[in-house]
N, C-alpha and C positions, 0 to 999 in steps of 0.2 A: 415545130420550130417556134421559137420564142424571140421577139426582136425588141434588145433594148434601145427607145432615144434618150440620148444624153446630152442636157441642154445646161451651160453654167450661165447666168444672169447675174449682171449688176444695174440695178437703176432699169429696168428694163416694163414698168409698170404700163407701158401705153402700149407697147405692141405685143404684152404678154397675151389678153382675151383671144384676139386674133388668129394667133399664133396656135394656140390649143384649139381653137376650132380647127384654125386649117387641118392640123393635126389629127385629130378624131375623124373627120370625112376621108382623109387619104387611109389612115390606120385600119379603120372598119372596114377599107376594099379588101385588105390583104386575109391570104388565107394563112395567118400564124394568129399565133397570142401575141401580147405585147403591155411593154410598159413607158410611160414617159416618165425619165429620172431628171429634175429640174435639180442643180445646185445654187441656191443662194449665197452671190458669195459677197455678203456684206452692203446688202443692199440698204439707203439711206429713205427710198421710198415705199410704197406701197407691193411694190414685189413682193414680199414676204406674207402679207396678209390675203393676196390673191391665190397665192399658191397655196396656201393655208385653207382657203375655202373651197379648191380646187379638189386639193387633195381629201377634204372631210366628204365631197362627194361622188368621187370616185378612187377607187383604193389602187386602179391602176396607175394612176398619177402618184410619184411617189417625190418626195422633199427632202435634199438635205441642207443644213444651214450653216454655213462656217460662221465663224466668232466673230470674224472682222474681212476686211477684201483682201482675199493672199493672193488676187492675179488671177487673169484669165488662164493660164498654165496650168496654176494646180488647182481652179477647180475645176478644171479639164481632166486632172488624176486622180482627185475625189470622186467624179463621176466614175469615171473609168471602175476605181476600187469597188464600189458597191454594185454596178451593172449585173444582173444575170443572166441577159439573153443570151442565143446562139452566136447570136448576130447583134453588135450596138453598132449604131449609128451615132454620128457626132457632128452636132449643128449647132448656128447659135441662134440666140432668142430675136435677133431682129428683124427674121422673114426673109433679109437677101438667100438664105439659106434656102430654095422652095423645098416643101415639103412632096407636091407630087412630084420628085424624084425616088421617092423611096422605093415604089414596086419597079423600078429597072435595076436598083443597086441591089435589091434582093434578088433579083433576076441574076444579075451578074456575081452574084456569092453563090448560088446553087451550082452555078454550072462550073465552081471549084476557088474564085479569089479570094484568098485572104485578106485582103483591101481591094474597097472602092471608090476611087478618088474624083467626087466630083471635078471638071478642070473649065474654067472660068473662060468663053470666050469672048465674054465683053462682058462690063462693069460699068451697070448704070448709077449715077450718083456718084461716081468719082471723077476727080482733076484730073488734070493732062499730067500734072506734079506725080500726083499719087502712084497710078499705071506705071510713069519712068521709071521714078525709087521703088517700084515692087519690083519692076523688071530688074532693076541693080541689084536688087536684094537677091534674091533667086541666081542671077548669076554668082554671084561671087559665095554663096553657099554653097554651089555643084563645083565650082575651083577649088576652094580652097576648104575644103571638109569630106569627110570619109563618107559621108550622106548624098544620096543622089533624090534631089526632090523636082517633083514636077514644076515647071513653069504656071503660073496661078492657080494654081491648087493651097489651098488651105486647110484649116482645120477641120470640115466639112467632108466628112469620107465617112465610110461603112468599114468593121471590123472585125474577123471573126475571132471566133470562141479564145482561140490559139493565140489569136493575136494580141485580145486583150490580158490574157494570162502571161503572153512574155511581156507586155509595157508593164504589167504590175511591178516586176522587177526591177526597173530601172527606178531609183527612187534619189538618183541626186538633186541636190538643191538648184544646179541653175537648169531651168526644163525647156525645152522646146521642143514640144510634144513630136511637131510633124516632123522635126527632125532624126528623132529617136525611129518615129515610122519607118522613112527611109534606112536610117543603120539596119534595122533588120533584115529588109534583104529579102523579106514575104513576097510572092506572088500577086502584081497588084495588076489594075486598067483601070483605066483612064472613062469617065465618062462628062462627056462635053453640055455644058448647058450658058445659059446667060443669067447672070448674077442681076439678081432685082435691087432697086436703091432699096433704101432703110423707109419702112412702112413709117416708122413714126419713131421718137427722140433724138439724140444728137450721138453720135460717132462715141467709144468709149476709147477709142485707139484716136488718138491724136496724134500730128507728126512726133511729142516727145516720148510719146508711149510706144510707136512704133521705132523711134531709135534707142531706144532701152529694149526693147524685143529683139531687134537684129543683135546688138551685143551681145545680150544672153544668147543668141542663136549660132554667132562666131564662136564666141570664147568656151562655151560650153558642148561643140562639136569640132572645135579647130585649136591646131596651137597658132594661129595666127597673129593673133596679139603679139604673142614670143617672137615672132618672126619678124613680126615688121619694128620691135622695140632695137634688133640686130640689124637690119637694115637704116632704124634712124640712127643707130650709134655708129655704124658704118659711114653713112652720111655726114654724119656730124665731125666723123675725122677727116674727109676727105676735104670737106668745108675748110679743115683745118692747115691740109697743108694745101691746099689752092693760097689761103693766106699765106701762111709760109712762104709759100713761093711771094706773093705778092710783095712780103714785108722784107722780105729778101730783096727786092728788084726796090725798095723806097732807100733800102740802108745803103748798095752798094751801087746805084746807078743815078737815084735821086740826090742822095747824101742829104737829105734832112730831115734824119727821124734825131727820137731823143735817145743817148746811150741806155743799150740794157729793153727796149723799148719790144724789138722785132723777139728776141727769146721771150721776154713774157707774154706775149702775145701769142705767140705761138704755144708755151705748156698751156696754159689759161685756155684754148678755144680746143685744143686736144683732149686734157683729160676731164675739162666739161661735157664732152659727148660721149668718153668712156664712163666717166662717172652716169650718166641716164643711161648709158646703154645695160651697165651692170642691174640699177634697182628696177630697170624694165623688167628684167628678166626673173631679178629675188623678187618683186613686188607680184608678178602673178602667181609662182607659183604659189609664196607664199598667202596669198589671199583665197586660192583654191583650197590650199590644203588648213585653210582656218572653217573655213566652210565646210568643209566636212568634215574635218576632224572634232566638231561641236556636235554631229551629229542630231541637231533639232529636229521634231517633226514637221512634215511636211505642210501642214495644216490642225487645225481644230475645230475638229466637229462640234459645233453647242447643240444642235438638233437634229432629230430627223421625224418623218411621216409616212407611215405605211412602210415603212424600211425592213426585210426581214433575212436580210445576208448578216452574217457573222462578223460582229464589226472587230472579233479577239482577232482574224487573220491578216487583219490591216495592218501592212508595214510603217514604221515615221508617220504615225497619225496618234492625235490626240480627238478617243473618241467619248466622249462626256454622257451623262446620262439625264435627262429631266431633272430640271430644278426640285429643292425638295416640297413635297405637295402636290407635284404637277406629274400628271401625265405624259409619255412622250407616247404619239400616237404615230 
């Protein structure tokens, strides 16, 4: 057996050392082979040159490097694309992730899961804020989407052969990885641990990045957007004859509006809320279907190290070769 780790990094220079040690002592217990697949995805610090040196001295540490930051998402499907283990694991570079979990999620893929979902029961290093809005989040992803995802489980799960071979498939532009997980519909469980704070740097998910993640997590697993653009335009007309009635009760009870006053008041606040109710509903689909109708790729490879998967089978990727003169190692 062969176990790939797939680890994407942005800005991640201080708790990288760490991190690959933990790594190498947990990895060396296990009785498989193995590789760790770091993706660089546009990092601004020394990332790149650690992994660089990392990977010059051991050939199982393998590097690939996107062009610029396309999102923790896809280089979550850059990794995914190049992995060859039986089994990838998927964690991230800032240690909340512990690595002595590995030999029980392997444990638990032998004895037949498709996925192994670490599941968070406490979360050192986070607000009282954070914990609520993940719990919001989560809810309102198992209502309203055809995805059923565990309550704090994350990115952080074990994957097998199969399972990586069907995410390759899915290759649209707005991603959410764990959600896609869940559409499948694989054979998972559940394993329970405590989430460490962050060894060292600052958070790459900040509250705007994680409300830009749940959007993409809605809109690109739900028509919900559509639905509730129909409940404001519904709203909006009812707004409208509640006035109605109102302007109704100033004209014929009050007696002191201005002539002509209560009809324009009323078309004016009516087909204002059909007017947003309509480009609610042309404005998504139509943005969806510009999005993919462009069909760009998903990412841009500029590098890699120690890399030797077929990078011709890679769907919506743009994969580059060494500059000229240089080696790609």
């Amino acid at each position: 057996m062969k176990l790939s780790v797939a680890i994407p990094l942005f800005n991640e220079a201080e708790s990288l050392p760490p991190l690959i040690a933990e790594l190498r002592t947990v990895l060396q217990t296990l009785d498989c082979d193995y590789e760790i697949l770091f993706v660089n995805d546009g990092s601004e610090d020394q990332t790149l040159a650690i992994l660089t040196r990392e990977a010059s001295a051991d050939p199982r540490i393998k590097v690939l490097s996107l062009s610029r930051n396309f999102g923790h998402q896809v280089a979550l499907t850059a990794a995914l694309d190049f992995s060859s283990g039986d089994a990838v694991v998927i964690m991230d570079g800032d240690l909340q992730d512990p690595p002595e979990l590995l030999p029980e999620m392997i444990r638990l893929y032998r004895e037949g899961y498709d996925i192994v979902s670490p599941q968070r029961i406490s979360r050192q290093g986070d607000s009282w804020l954070k914990r609520r809005t993940a719990s919001l989040f989560y809810w309102l992803i198992n209502k309203l989407t055809e995805s059923q995802i565990s309550p704090e489980v994350g990115d952080f799960r074990l994957l097998s052969r199969r399972a990586v071979l069907a995410l390759r498939q899915f290759r649209e532009q707005r991603r959410f990885v764990r959600g896609l997980v869940g559409w499948m519909g694989l054979r998972e469980t559940l394993l329970p641990f405590h989430r460490r704070a962050r060894r060292a740097g600052s958070t790459k998910y900040p509250w705007t990045k994680m409300a830009r993640l749940s959007w993409v997590a809605i809109t690109s697993l739900s028509s919900l957007p559509l639905r509730l653009s129909i409940v404001a335009g519904f709203f909006a007309s009812g707004i409208a004859v509640l006035y109605f009635l109102y302007a109704g009760y100033a004209k014929f009870v009050k007696k002191d509006v201005v002539q002509g006053w209560t009809s324009i008041v009323f078309l004016q606040c009516f087909f204002f809320g059909m007017t947003l109710l309509c480009l609610g509903i042309l404005g998504q689909y139509i943005a969806h279907i510009y999005e993919e109708a462009r069909s760009r790729p998903l990412y841009v490879l500029s590098g890699s190290m120690n890399i030797d998967a077929d990078a011709a089978r890679v769907a919506r990727a743009i994969v580059l070769g060494p500059p000229e003169g240089c080696d790609d190692r």
